[in-house]
MARTORPA-729551 format. One record per residue (C-alpha): chain; y, z, x; residue number from 1. Coordinates in steps of 0.05 Angstrom, whole numbers, m for minus. Example, Ala and Ser with C-alpha at 12.3 -4.5 7.8 and 13.67 -1.06 7.14 Angstrom:
! MARTORPA-729551
  unit      yy      zz      xx  pos
     A     m90     156     246    1
     A     m21     143     273    2
! end
This chain:
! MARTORPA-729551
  unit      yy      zz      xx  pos
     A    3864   m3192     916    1
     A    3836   m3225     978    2
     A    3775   m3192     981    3
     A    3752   m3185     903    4
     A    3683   m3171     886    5
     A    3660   m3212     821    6
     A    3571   m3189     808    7
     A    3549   m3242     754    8
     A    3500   m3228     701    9
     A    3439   m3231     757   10
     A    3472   m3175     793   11
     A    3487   m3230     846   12
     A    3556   m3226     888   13
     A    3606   m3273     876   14
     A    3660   m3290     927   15
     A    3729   m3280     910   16
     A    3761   m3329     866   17
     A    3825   m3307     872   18
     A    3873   m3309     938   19
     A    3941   m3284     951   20
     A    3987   m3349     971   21
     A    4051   m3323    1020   22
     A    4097   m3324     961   23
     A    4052   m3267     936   24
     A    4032   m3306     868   25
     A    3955   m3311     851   26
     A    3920   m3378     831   27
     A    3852   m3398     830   28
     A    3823   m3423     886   29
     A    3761   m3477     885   30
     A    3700   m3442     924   31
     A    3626   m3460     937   32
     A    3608   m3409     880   33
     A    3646   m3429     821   34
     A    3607   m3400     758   35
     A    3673   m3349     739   36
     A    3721   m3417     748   37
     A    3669   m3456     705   38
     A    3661   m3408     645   39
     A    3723   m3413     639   40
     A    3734   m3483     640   41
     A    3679   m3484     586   42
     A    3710   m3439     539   43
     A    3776   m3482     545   44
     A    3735   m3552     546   45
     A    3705   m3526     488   46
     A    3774   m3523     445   47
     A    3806   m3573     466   48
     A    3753   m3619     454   49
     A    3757   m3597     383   50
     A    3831   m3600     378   51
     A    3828   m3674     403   52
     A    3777   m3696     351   53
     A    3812   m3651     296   54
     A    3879   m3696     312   55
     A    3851   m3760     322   56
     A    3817   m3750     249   57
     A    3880   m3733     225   58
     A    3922   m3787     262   59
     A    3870   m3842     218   60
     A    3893   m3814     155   61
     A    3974   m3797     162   62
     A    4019   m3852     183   63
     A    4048   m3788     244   64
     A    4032   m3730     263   65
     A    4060   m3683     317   66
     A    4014   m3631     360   67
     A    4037   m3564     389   68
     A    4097   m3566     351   69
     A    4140   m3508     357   70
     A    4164   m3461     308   71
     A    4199   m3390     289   72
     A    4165   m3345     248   73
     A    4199   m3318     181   74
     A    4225   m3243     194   75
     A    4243   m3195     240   76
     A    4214   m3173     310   77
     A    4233   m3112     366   78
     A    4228   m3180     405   79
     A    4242   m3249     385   80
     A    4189   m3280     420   81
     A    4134   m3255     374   82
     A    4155   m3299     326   83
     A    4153   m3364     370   84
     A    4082   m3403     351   85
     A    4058   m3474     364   86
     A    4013   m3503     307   87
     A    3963   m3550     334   88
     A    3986   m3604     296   89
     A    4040   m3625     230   90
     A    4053   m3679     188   91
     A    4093   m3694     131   92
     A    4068   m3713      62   93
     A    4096   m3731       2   94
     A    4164   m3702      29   95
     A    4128   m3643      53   96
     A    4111   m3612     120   97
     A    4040   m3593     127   98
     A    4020   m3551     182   99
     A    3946   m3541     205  100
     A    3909   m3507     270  101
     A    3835   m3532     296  102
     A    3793   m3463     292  103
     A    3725   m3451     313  104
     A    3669   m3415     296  105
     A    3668   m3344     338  106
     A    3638   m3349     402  107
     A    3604   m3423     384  108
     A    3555   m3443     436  109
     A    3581   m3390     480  110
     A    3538   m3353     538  111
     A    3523   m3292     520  112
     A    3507   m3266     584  113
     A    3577   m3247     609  114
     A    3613   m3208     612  115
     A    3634   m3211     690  116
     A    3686   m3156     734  117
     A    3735   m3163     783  118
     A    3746   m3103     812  119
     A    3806   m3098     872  120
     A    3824   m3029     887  121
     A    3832   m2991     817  122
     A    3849   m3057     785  123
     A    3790   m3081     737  124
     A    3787   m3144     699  125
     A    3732   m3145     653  126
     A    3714   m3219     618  127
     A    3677   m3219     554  128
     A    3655   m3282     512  129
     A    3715   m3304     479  130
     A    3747   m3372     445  131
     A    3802   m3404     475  132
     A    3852   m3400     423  133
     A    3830   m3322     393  134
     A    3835   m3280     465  135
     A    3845   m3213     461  136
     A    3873   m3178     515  137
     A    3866   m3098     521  138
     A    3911   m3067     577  139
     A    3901   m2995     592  140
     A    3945   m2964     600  141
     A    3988   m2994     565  142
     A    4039   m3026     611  143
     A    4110   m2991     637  144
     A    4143   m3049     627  145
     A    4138   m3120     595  146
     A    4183   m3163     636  147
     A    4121   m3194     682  148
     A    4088   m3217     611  149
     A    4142   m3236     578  150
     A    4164   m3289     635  151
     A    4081   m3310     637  152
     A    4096   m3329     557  153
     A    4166   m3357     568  154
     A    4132   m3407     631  155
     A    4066   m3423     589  156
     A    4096   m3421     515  157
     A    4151   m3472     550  158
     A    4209   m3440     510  159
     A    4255   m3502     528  160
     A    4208   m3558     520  161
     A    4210   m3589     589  162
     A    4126   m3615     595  163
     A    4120   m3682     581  164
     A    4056   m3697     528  165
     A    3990   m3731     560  166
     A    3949   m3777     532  167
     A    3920   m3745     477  168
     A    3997   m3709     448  169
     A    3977   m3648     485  170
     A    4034   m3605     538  171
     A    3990   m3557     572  172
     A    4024   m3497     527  173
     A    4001   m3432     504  174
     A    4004   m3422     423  175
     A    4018   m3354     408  176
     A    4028   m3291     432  177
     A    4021   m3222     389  178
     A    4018   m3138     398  179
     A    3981   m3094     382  180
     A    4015   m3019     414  181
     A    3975   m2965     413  182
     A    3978   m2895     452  183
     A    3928   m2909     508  184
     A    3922   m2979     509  185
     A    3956   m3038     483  186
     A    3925   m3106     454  187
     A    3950   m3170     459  188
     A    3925   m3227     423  189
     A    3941   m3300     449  190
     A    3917   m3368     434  191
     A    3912   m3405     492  192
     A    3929   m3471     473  193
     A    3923   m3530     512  194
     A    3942   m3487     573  195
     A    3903   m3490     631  196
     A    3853   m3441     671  197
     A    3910   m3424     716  198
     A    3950   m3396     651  199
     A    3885   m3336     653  200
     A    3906   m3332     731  201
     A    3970   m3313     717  202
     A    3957   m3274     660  203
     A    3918   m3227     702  204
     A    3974   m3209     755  205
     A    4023   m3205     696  206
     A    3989   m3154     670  207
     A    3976   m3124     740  208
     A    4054   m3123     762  209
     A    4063   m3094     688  210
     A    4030   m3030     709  211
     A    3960   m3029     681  212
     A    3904   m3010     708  213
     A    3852   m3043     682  214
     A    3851   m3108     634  215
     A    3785   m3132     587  216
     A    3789   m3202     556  217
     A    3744   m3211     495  218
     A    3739   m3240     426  219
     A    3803   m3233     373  220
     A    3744   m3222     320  221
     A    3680   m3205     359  222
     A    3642   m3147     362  223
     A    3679   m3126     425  224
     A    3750   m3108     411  225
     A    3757   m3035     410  226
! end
């Protein structure tokens, strides 16, 4: 994708944000025209800012509490990493474990302006307004096979724990990943987390090396998810 082409909403060309490295991976490279790079910095600023206040609130009325704390779902899945989830934050009272995730209003403060395209030979990339934590990601078609996304999850879900917390209790994870399978295209519905920009990166040539043609991020519950 050295040579993408990304028109903003004033019809102006973009240069490419995205260059191949030699080991053939994709990551986001900082360029004199950054407005792709920045909306999406805003839309993850945006959360996280949240989910910081949300667990400092909480941490001045419980004695503990953990963020991102990993779990297994109840029940049964064709895959077992469906049912992996991080809840933003838990705490125990009165013997029992509460559980609770930051949420924010659809599309809050959000330009509605996008969306913006990448477009690299037949490969399209479409970005609609979104929230951070409630992405959904339509792939059509639906992808041959599911090993390139499933090792994106495994790296950014961080299936063995190995990223130290910063400041603020927070590991740079993704939260969730879910399906949605349908004939022509397939849906997948992630919260983001405290992951960074480059977790959207490497989303994208997942989802490439998967076999689909073209990819459309938008809103879990906006008007644009068809």
């Amino acid at each position: 994708m050295s040579a993408s082409h990304i028109p903003n909403q004033r019809g102006r060309p973009m240069k490419a944000l995205l260059r191949k490295r030699p080991d053939q991976r994709w990551y986001a490279q900082t360029m004199q025209d950054q407005e792709f790079a920045s909306l999406l910095e805003a839309m993850r600023d945006g959360y996280i800012a949240h989910l910081i206040e949300i667990a400092r609130l909480q941490r001045s009325e419980k004695a503990e509490i953990v963020t991102e704390l990993a779990l297994r779902l109840n029940g049964e899945s064709a895959d077992e990493r469906l049912l992996l989830v991080r809840v933003d934050m838990a705490w125990k009272e009165n013997e029992e474990a509460c559980l609770a995730n930051a949420e924010l209003n659809p599309l809050g403060g959000q330009d509605a302006s996008v969306p913006a395209s990448f477009v690299h030979d037949e490969y399209v990339v479409t970005v609609l307004p979104f929230r951070w934590h409630a992405c959904l990601v339509t792939l059509r078609p639906a992808p041959q096979f599911w090993e390139p996304i499933w090792s994106w999850f495994e790296h950014w879900f961080d299936v063995e724990e190995t990223r130290p917390p910063d400041p603020d209790g927070l590991t740079g994870v993704v939260h969730r990943l879910s399906l949605h399978q349908g004939r022509e295209a397939c849906q997948i519905e992630i919260d983001f987390g405290s992951a960074p920009v480059a977790a959207v990166v490497g989303l994208l040539n997942a989802c490439a090396a998967a076999g689909s043609a073209s990819v459309r991020l938008a809103d879990a519950v906006g008007p644009e998810t068809t």
